[in-house]
C-alpha positions as CSV (number, residue, x, y, z in Angstrom):
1,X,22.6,14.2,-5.4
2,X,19.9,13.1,-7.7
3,X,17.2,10.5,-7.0
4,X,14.7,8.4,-8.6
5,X,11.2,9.7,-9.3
6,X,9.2,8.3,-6.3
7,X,5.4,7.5,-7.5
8,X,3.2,6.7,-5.4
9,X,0.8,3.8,-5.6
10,X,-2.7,3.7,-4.0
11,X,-6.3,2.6,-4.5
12,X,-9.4,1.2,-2.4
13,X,-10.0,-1.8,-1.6
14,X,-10.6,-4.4,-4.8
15,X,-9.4,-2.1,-7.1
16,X,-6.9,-3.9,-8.7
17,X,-3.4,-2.5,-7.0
18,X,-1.7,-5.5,-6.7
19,X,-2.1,-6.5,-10.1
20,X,-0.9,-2.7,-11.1
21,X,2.2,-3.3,-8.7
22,X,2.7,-6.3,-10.4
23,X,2.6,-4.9,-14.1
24,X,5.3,-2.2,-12.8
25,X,7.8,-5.0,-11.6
26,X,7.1,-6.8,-14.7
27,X,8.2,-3.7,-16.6
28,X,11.6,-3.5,-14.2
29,X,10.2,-0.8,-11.4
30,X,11.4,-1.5,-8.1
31,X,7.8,-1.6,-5.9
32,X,8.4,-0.9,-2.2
33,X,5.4,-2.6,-0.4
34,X,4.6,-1.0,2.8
35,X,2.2,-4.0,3.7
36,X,4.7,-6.6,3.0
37,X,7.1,-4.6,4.9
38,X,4.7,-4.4,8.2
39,X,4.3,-8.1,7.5
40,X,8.1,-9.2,7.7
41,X,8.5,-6.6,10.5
42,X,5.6,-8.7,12.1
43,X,6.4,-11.9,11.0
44,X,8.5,-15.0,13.0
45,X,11.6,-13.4,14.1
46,X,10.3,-9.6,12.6
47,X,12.3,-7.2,14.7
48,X,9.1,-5.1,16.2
49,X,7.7,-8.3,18.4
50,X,9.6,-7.6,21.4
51,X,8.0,-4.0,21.3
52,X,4.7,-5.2,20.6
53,X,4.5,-7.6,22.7
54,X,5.5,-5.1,25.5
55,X,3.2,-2.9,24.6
56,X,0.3,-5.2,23.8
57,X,1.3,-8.3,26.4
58,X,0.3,-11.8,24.5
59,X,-0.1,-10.7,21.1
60,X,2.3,-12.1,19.8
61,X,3.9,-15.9,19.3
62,X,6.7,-18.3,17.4
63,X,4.5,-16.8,14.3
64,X,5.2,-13.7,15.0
65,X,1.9,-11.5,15.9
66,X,-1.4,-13.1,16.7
67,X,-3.4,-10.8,14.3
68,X,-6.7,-11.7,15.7
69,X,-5.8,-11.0,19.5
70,X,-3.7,-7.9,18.5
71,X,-6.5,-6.9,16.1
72,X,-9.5,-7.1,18.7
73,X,-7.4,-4.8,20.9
74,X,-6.9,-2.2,18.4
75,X,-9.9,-2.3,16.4
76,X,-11.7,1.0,17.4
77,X,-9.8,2.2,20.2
78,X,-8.0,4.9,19.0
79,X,-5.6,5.5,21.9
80,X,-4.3,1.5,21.1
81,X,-4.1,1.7,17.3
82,X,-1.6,5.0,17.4
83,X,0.7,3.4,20.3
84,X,0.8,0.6,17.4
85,X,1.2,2.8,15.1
86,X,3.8,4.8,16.6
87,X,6.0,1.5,16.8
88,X,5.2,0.3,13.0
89,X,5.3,3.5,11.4
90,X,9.1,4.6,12.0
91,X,10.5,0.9,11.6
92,X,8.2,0.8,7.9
93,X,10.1,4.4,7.1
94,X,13.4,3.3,8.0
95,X,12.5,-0.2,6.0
96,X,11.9,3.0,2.8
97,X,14.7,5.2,3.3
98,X,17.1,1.6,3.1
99,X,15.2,0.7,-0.2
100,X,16.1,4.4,-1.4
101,X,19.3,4.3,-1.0
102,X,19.5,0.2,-2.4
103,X,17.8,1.8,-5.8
104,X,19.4,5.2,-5.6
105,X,20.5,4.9,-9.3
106,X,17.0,4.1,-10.8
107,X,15.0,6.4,-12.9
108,X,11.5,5.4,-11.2
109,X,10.9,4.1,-7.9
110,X,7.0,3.1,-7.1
111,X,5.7,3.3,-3.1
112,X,3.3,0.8,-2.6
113,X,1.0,2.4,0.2
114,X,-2.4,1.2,0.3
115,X,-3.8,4.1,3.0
116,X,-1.4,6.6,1.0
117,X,-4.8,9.4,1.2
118,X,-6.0,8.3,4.7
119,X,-2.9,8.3,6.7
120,X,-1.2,11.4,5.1
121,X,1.5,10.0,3.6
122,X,1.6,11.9,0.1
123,X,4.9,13.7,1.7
124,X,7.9,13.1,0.0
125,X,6.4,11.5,-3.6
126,X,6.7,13.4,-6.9
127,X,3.4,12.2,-7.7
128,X,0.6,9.8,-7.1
129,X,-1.2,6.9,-9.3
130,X,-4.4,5.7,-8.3
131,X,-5.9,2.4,-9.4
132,X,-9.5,2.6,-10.1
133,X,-12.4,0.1,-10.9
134,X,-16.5,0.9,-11.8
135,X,-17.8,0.4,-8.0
136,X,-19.8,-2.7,-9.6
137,X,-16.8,-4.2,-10.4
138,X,-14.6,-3.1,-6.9
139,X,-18.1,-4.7,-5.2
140,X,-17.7,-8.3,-7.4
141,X,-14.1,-8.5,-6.6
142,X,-14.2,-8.0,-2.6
143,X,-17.3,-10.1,-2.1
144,X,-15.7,-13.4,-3.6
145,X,-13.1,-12.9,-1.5
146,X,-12.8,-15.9,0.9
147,X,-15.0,-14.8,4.3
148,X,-15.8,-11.0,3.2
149,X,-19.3,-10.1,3.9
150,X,-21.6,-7.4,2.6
151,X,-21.5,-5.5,6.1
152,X,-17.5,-6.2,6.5
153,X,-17.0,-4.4,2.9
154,X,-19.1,-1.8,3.7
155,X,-17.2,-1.2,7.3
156,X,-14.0,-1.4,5.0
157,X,-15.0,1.2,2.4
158,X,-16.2,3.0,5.6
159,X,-12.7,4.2,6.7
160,X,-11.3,4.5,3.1
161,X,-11.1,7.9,1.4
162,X,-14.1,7.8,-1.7
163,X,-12.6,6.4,-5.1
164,X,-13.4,9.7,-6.4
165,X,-12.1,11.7,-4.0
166,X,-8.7,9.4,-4.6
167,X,-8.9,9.9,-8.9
168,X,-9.7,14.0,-7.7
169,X,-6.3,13.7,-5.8
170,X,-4.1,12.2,-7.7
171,X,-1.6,12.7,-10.8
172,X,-2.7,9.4,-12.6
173,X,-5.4,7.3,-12.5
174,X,-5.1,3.7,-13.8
175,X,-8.2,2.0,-15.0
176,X,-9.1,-1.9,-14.1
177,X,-12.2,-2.2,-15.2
178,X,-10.8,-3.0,-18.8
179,X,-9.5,-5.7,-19.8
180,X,-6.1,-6.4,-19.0
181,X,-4.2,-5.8,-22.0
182,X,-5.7,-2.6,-21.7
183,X,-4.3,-1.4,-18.3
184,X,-1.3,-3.0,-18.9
185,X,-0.7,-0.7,-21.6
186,X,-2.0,2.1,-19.5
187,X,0.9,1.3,-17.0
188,X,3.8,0.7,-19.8
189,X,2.5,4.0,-21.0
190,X,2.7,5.9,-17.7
191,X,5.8,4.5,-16.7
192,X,7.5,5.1,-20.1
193,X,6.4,9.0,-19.6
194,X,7.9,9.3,-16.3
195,X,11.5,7.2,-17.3
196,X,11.6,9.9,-19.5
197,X,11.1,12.8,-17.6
198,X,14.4,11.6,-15.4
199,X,16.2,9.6,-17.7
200,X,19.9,8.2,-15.9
């Protein structure tokens, strides 16, 4: 059975990937978003609160987790962060395979996966895109972002994999330090190339 191209879609922080996932639905891509899939599955009524909340008593609420309280118990305890991990993970992969099988006769089909590089999760994609800023820029971006400091972005940028490590590593690079006609064309062009190389 054939299937759709799967790209993947990363970059570090400020670098513009939202904005490039939004360019590829524009264009008629279905985008699977891993974080808005954690978010439902986290969200009021999300189907992993029972397990989280067993596994992480009083994190969670009518709201659905209580980031904060579940955060401080995670947040550089290794041991805690892969016991959550080990409940997000498969429910986010089964979330995937579903949107697969929804888009099974598409050309192109985009993976949204912001730690694509840091968590390993290249497996399975025909090829990876990473969006990419001048580190000026990335640094303007993050720090007007409501309640980001100077030490948080630096702890951030801390556990991601370089930028250039990321453009070494991947297939495509797409470039948001232009304007944005510019990338936009950069993404129409990328995504024209790879309709074509599995054309339905």
């Amino acid at each position: 059975m054939t299937r759709p191209f799967i790209l993947g879609l990363t970059g570090s922080i400020g670098m513009g990937k939202s904005s490039v996932a939004a360019m590829m639905r524009e264009q008629g891509v279905p985008v699977f978003d891993a974080d808005a899939a954690v978010h439902r599955l986290q969200g009021p009524g999300g189907t992993l609160l029972p397990a989280i909340e067993a596994a992480f008593p009083g994190t969670t609420g009518p709201d659905g987790v209580l980031r904060q309280e579940l955060g401080a118990l995670v947040f550089g305890d290794k041991a805690a962060l892969a016991r959550l991990e080990a409940i997000v993970h498969p429910a986010v992969a089964r979330l995937r395979e579903a949107f697969l099988i929804e888009h099974a006769g598409e050309p192109l089909v985009v993976f949204d996966i912001p730690l694509l590089f840091e968590k390993g999760h290249r497996e399975g994609l025909d090829a990876v895109v990473v969006v990419s800023a001048p580190a000026d820029v990335q640094r303007a971006r993050v720090l007007a972002r409501p309640g980001m400091t100077v030490e948080r972005f630096a702890h951030i940028l801390g556990l991601q994999v370089p930028d250039a490590e990321k453009r070494a590593a991947a297939d495509f690079v797409i470039n948001t330090g232009v304007p944005l006609a510019a990338t936009r064309a950069e993404v129409n062009t990328l995504l024209h190339r790879l309709r074509e190389k599995n054309p339905r």
